[in-house]
Structure formats: C-alpha cells, structure tokens
C-alpha positions as a Markdown table, in Angstrom:
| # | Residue | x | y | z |
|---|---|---|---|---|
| 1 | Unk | 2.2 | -23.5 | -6.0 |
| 2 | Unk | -0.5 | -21.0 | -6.9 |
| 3 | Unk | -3.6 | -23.3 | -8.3 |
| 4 | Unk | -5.4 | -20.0 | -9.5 |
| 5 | Unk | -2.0 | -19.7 | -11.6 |
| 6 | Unk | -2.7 | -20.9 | -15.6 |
| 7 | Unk | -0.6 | -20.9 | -18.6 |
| 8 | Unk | -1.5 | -18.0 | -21.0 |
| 9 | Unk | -4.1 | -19.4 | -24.0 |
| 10 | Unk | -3.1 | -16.8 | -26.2 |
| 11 | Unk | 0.8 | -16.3 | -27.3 |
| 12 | Unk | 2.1 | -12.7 | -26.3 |
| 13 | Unk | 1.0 | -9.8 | -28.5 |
| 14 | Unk | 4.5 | -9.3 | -31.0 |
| 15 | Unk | 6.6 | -6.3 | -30.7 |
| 16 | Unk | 6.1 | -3.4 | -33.5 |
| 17 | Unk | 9.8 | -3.9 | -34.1 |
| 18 | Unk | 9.5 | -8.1 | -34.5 |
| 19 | Unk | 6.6 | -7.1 | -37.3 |
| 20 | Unk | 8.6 | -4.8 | -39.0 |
| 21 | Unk | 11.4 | -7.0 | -39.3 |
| 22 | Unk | 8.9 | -9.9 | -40.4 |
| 23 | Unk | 8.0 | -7.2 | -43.3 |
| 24 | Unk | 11.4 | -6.9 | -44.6 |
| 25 | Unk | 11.3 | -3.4 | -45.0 |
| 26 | Unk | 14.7 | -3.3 | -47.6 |
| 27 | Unk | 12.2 | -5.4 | -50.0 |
| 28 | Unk | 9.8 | -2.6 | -50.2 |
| 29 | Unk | 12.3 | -0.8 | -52.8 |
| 30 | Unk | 11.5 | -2.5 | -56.2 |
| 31 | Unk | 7.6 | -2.5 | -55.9 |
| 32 | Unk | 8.0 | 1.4 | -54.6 |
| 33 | Unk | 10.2 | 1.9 | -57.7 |
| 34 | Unk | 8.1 | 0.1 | -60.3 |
| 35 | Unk | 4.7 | 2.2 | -58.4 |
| 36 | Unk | 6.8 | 5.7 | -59.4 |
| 37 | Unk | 7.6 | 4.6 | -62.7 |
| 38 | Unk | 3.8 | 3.9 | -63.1 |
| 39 | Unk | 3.6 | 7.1 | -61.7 |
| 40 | Unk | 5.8 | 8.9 | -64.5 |
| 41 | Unk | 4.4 | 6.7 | -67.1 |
| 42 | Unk | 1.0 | 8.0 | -66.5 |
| 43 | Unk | 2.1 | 11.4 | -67.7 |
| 44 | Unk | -0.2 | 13.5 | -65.1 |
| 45 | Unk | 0.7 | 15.9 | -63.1 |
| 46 | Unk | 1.3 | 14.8 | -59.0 |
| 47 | Unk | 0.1 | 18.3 | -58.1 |
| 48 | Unk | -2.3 | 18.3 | -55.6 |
| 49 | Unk | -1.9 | 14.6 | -55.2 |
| 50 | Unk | 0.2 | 13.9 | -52.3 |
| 51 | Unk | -2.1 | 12.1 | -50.4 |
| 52 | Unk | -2.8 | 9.9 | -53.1 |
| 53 | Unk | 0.6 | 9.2 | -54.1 |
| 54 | Unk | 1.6 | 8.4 | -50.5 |
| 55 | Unk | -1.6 | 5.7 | -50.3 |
| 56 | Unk | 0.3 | 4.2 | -53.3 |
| 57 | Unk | 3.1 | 4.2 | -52.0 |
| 58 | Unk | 2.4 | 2.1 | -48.7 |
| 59 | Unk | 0.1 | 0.1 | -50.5 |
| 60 | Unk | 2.7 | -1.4 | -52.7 |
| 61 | Unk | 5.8 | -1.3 | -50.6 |
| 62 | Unk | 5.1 | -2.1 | -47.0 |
| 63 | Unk | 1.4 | -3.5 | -47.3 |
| 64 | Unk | 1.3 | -5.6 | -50.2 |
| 65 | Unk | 5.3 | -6.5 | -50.1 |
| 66 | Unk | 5.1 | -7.0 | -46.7 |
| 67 | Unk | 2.4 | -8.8 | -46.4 |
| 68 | Unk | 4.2 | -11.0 | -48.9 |
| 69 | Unk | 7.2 | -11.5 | -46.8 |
| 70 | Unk | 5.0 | -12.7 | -43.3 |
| 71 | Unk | 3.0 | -15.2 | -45.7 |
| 72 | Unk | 6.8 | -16.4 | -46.9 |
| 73 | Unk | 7.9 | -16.6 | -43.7 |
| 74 | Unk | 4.8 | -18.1 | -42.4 |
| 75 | Unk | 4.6 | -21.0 | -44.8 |
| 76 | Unk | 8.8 | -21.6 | -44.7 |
| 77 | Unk | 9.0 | -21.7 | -40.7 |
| 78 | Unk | 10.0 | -25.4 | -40.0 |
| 79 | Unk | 13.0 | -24.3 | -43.0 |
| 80 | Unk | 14.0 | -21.1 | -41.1 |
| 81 | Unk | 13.9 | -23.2 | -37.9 |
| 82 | Unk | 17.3 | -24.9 | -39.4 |
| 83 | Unk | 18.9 | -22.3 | -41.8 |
| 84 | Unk | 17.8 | -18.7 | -39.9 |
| 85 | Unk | 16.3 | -19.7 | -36.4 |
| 86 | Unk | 16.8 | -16.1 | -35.4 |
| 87 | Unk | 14.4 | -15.0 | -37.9 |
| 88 | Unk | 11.0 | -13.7 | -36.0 |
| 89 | Unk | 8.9 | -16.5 | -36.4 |
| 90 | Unk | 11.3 | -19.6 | -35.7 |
| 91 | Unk | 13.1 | -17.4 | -32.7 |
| 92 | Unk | 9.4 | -17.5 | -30.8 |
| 93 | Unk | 9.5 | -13.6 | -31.0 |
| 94 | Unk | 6.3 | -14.0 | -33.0 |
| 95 | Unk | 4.6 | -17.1 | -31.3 |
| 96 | Unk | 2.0 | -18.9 | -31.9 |
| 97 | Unk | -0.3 | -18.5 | -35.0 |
| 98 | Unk | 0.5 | -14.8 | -34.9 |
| 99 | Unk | 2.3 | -15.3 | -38.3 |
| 100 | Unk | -0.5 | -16.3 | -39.8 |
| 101 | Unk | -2.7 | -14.1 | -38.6 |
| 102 | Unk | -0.9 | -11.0 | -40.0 |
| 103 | Unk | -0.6 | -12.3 | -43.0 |
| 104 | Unk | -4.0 | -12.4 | -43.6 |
| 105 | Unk | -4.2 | -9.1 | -41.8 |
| 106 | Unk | -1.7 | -7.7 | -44.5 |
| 107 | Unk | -3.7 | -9.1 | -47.2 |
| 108 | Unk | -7.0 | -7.8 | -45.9 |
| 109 | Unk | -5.5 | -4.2 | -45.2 |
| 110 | Unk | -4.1 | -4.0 | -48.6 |
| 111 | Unk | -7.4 | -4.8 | -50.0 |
| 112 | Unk | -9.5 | -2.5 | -48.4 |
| 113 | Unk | -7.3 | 0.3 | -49.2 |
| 114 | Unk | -6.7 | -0.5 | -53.0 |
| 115 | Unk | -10.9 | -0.9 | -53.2 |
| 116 | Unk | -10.9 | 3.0 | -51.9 |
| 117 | Unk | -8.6 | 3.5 | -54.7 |
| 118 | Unk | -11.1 | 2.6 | -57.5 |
| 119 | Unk | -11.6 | -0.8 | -59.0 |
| 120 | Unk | -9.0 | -0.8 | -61.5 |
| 121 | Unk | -6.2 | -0.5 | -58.5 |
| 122 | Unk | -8.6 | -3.1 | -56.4 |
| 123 | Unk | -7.9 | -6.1 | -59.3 |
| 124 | Unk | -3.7 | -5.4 | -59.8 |
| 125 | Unk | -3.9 | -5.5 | -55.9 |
| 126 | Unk | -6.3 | -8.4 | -55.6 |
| 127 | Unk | -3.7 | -10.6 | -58.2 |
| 128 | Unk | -0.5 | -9.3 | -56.7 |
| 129 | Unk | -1.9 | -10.9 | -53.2 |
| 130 | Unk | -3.4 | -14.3 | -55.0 |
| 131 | Unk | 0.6 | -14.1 | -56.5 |
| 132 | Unk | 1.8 | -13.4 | -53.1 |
| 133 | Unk | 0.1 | -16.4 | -51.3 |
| 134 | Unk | 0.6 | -18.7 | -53.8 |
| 135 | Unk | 4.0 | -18.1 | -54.5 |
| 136 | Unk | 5.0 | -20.0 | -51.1 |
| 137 | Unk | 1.5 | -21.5 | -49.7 |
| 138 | Unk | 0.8 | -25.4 | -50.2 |
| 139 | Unk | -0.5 | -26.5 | -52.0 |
| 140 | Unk | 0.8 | -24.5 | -55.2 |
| 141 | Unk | 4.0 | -23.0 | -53.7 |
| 142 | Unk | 5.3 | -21.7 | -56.9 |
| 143 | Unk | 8.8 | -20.9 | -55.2 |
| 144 | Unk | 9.6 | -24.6 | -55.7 |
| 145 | Unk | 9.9 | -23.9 | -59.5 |
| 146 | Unk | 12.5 | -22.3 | -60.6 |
| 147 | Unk | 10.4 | -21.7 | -63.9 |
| 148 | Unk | 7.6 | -20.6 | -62.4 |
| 149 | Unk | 8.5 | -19.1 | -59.0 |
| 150 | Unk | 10.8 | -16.3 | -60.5 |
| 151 | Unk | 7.7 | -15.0 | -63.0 |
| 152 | Unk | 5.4 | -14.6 | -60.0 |
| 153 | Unk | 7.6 | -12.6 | -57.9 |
| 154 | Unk | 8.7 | -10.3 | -61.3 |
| 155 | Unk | 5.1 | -9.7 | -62.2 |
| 156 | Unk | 4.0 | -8.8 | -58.5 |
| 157 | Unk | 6.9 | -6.8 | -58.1 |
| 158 | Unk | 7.3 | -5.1 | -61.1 |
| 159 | Unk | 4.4 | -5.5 | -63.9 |
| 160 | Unk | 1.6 | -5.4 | -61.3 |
| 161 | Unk | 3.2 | -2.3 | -58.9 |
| 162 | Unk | 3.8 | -0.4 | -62.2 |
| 163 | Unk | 0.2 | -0.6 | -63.2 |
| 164 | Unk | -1.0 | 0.4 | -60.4 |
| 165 | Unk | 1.1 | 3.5 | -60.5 |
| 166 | Unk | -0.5 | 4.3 | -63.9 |
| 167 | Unk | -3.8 | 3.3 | -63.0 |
| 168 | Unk | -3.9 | 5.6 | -59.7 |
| 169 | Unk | -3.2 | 8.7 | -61.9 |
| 170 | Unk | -5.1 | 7.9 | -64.5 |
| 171 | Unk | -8.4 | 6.5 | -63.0 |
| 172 | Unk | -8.5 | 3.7 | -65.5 |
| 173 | Unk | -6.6 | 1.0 | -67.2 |
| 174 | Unk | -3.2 | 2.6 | -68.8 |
| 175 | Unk | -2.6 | 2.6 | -72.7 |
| 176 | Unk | -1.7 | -0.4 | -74.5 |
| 177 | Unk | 2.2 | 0.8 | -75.0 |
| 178 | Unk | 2.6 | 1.0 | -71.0 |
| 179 | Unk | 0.8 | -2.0 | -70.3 |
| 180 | Unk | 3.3 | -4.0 | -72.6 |
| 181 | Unk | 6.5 | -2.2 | -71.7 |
| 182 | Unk | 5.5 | -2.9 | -67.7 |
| 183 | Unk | 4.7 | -6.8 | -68.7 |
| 184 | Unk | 8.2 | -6.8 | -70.6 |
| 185 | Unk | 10.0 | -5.8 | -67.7 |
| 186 | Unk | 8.4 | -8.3 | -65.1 |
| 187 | Unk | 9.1 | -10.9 | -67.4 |
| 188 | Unk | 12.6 | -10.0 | -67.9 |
| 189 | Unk | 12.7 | -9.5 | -63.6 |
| 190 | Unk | 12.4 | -13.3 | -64.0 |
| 191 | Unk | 16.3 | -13.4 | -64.9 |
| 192 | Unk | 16.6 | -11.0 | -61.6 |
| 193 | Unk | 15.1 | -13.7 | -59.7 |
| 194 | Unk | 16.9 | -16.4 | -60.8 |
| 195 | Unk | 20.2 | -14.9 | -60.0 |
| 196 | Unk | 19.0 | -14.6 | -56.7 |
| 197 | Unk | 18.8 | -17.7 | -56.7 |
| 198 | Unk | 22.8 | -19.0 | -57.0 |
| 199 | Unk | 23.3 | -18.2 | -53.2 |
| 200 | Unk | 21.0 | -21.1 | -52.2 |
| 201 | Unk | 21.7 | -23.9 | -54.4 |
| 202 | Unk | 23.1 | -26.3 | -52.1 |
| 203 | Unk | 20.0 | -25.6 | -49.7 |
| 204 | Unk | 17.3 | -25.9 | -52.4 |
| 205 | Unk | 18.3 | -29.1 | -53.4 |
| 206 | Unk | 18.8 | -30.6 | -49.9 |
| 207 | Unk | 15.4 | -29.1 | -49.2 |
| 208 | Unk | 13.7 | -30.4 | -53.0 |
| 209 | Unk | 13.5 | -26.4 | -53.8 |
| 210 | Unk | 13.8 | -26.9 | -58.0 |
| 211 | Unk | 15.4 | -23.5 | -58.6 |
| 212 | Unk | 17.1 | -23.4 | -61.8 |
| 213 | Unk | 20.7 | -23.4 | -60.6 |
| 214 | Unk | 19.1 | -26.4 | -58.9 |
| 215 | Unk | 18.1 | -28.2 | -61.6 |
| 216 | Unk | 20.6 | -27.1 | -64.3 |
| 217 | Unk | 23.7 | -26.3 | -63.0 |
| 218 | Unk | 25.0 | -22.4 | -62.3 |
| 219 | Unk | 26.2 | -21.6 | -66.1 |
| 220 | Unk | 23.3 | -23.0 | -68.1 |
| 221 | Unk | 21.3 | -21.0 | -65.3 |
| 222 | Unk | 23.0 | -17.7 | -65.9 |
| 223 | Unk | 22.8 | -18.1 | -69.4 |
| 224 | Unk | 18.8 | -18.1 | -69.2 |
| 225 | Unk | 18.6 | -15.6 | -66.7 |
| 226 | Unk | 20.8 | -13.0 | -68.9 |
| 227 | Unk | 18.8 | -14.0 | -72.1 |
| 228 | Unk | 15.5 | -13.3 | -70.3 |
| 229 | Unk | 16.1 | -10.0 | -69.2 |
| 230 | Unk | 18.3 | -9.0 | -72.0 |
| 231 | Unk | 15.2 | -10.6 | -74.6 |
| 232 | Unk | 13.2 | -8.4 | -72.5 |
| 233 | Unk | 15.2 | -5.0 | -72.6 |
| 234 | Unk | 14.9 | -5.4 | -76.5 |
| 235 | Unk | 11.0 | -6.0 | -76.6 |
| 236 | Unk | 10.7 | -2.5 | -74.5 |
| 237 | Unk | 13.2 | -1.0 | -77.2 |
| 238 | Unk | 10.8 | -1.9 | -79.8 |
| 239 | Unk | 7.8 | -1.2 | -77.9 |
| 240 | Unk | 9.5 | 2.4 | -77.5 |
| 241 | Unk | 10.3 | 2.7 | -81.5 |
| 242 | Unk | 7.0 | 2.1 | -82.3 |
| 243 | Unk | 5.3 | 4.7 | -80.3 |
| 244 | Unk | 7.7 | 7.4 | -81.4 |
| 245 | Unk | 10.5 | 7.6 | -78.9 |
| 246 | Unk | 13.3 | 6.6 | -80.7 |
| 247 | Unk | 15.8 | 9.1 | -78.0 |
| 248 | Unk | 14.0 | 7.2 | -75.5 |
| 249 | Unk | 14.7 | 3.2 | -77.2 |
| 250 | Unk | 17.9 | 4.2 | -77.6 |
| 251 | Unk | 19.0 | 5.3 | -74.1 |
| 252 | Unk | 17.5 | 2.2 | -72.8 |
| 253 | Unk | 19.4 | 0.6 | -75.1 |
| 254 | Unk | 22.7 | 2.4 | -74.3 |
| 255 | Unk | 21.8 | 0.7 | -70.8 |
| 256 | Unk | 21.3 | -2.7 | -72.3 |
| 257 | Unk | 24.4 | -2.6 | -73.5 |
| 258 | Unk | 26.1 | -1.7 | -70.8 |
| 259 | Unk | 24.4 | -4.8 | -68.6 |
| 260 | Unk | 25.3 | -7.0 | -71.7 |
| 261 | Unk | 29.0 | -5.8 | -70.6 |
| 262 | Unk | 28.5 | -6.9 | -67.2 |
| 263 | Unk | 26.9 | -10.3 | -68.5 |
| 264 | Unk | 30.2 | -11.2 | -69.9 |
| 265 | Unk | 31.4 | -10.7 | -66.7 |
| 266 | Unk | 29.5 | -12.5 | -64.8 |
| 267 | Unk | 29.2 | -15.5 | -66.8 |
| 268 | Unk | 32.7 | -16.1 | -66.6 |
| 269 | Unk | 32.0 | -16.6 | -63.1 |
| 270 | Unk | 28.5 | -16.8 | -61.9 |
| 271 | Unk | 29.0 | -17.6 | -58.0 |
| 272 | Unk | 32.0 | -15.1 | -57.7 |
| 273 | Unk | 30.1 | -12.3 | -59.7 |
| 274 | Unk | 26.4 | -12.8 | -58.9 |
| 275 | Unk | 26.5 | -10.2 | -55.8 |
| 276 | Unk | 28.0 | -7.9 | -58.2 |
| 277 | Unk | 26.3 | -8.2 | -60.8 |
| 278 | Unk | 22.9 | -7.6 | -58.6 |
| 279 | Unk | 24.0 | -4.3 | -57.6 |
| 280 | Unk | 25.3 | -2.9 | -61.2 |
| 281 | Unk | 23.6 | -4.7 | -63.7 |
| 282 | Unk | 20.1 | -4.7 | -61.6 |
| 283 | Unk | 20.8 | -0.9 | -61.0 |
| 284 | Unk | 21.2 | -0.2 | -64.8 |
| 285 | Unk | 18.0 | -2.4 | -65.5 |
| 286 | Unk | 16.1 | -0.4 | -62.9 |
| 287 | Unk | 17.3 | 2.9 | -64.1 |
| 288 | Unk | 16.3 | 1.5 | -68.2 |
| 289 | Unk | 12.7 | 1.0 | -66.5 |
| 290 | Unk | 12.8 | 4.9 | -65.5 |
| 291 | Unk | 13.9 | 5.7 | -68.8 |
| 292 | Unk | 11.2 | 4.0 | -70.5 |
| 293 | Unk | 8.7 | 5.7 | -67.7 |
| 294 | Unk | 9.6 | 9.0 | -68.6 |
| 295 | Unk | 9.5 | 8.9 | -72.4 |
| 296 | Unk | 6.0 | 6.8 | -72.1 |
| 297 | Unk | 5.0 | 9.5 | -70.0 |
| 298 | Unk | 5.7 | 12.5 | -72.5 |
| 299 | Unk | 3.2 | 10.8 | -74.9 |
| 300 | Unk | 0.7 | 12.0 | -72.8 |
C-alpha cells in the first residue's frame, strides 16, 4: 500500500452537463416568457438593444430560475435520495457540498448582473432570490404549504420576471396598469401551481408536504385552483377596460373562455385530465398574458 496515498479532501469538480441538468433548463421557459411580455409591455422599441435583451434573458431564465432549481434540489436531497436517486445530487454526480455552493453561486451571479442593470432590476432580482431560497430552505420552506408555496413560485415566475422585463426597457418602475395586470397573473399562476401539484399527492402526505390536493382532496383542490386563475383572468379584463383596450379585454377574454371550457373538462376528472389540462389550458393562459402585453404596450 502507498502511505503517501490520501483520500481526496475536496469532492470532484461537477461536470458542465451534471450542472446544467441540476438547472432544469425546460423550467427556464415561463420566467423567459413572462421577461418578453415585460418586454412588449414596456412599449419601447428593442432596436439597438440586443445586448440588453439577451442579459435579461439569462438573468431570468437560467440564472435566477436556475439558481432556484440547485437551491430545491439542494435543500430536498435526503427526499430525492428515495423518490429520484438518479437526480444529480443524490446520484453522487454532484458530491459533496457542491450543491450548495452553486446555489449560492447562482444567487450571487444573478445579483451582480441585475445591479449592472440599474437598481430598479437589482430589487425584482434581489426578491425573486429571497422567494427562491425560501420557497424550499428550513426554516420557512414555503413549498410545504400548499397556500403559500404556489404564490411564491407564481410571483417569482411570472409577476417578478415580467417586471423586470418592463423595468429593463424603461429604466424605471413600469405604470400602474402593468404593474397590476403582471401581479394579476402571478396570482392567478397560483392555480398553475396547484395543479402541478395532483401528481404528487400520495408523496406529499407520506412526506408531511401540505399541498392542497394534500390537504383537501383532488376536487375541492381543482375547484380553487380554476377559480384562482379564472378570478385572475377577469381582474386583467378589467384592468384592460379601464385603460382603454377594450379589443384587447376582450380577446383575453375570448381565451378565458376557452380555458373555462377546458375547466369543465378537467374537473370531471382532475387526475386523468391534469397533464392535459397543463399543456392547453396553461398554453391559452400564457398566450392571454401576451395578449395583455401587447395591448399594455400600445399605450405607450
């Protein structure tokens, strides 16, 4: 045996690839889609602003998102040991404390850049990460509420990343009828959230997880989830009427109507229908938020 031979003090440096996949790249989409419809909102023109645009862009989708995923992932390891020990972390892929420590890389990252973005940008970023951490950190862990835990993520993901959209373009904070639509529709994302929520309910109560399905059962669950982003849909509709938009209101509503269909749908059978209903009802929410971006942005 080789005395002069001595176990490694430091884990191994993670693979590019193992990070990326701790980032969760496919989450990147609805904070990238709530920054452009901040973007449109704003009512400038992008011209000559590419560079600025793109810092947005990675700012809210694979920085600040990201960064949200390692400090999930970090904080739910002994869960993901059991349920998904393949996942980075619990495989031994990323060993050590290295979880951890890019977190708060991430979060560190994301702050410097949004502070070279102007101070406006530098607080939405600043509250999306304080969001972020305590979504899933001990002790607050809001992701054990199913009240709670579902608001966070729709007002980091949507509210906060549309603002910052807004904000970039216009160098300050955005008008009063953008800053309520964008707080409508993270509110109503809450609903989003919860439906998310049906494909774990077994595990969340084994585990003491109080997601709403959880605690209420699937239908009374789907109920408030399509009340909250319906409810929200009609506040934006309103919001739009009263700033002069009324082709706007209405084709967001034409979409609310449409999801309402799909609502039926799915609460006559909320396992079954939940998957569906995430890729055609959330797609027709999405595409009401774009709406609403573009007619907010013609104001201008």
């Amino acid at each position: 045996m080789n005395r002069l031979a001595r176990p490694s003090s430091l884990p191994a440096l993670p693979l590019a690839s193992d990070v990326l996949e701790l980032s969760k790249p496919i989450t990147w989409f609805p904070p990238m889609w709530a920054f452009g419809c901040g973007v449109i909102a704003s009512g400038q023109p992008i011209a000559g602003k590419s560079a600025l645009l793109l810092a947005g862009v990675v700012l809210t989708g694979p920085l600040v998102c990201g960064t949200s995923q390692m400090v999930n992932d970090w904080f739910d390891r002994h869960v993901d040991a059991i349920n998904e020990p393949a996942r980075p972390i619990p495989s031994g892929r990323i060993a050590g404390n290295w979880g951890l420590w890019l977190a708060v890389a991430g979060t560190l990252l994301s702050m410097l850049l949004a502070a070279a973005m102007g101070s406006v940008v530098a607080v939405a970023t600043v509250a999306a990460l304080l969001l972020a951490w305590a979504y899933s950190a001990p002790p607050v862990r809001l992701k054990t509420s199913g009240w709670w835990g579902p608001l966070a993520v729709g007002l980091s993901y949507e509210s906060l990343t549309w603002f910052t959209g807004s904000a970039i373009m216009l160098g300050a904070v955005p008008p009063a009828e953008v800053c309520a639509v964008l707080l409508l529709y993270g509110a109503g994302a809450w609903g989003i959230m919860t439906l998310n929520d049906f494909k774990a309910i077994e595990g969340d109560r084994l585990t003491g997880v109080r997601s709403l399905p959880a605690m209420l059962g699937v239908r009374p669950a789907v109920r408030l989830a399509c009340l909250a982003m319906a409810a929200a849909q009609v506040g934006v509709i309103a919001v739009l009427l009263a700033s002069g938009l009324p082709l706007t209101a209405g084709l967001v509503g034409v979409s609310l109507v449409l999801q309402l269909l799909c609502m039926v749908r799915l609460a006559g059978n909320p396992r079954r229908f939940a998957p569906w209903y995430n890729a055609i009802g959330v797609s027709l929410y999405v595409t009401g938020m774009a709406i609403a971006a573009i007619g907010l942005g013609s104001l201008r």
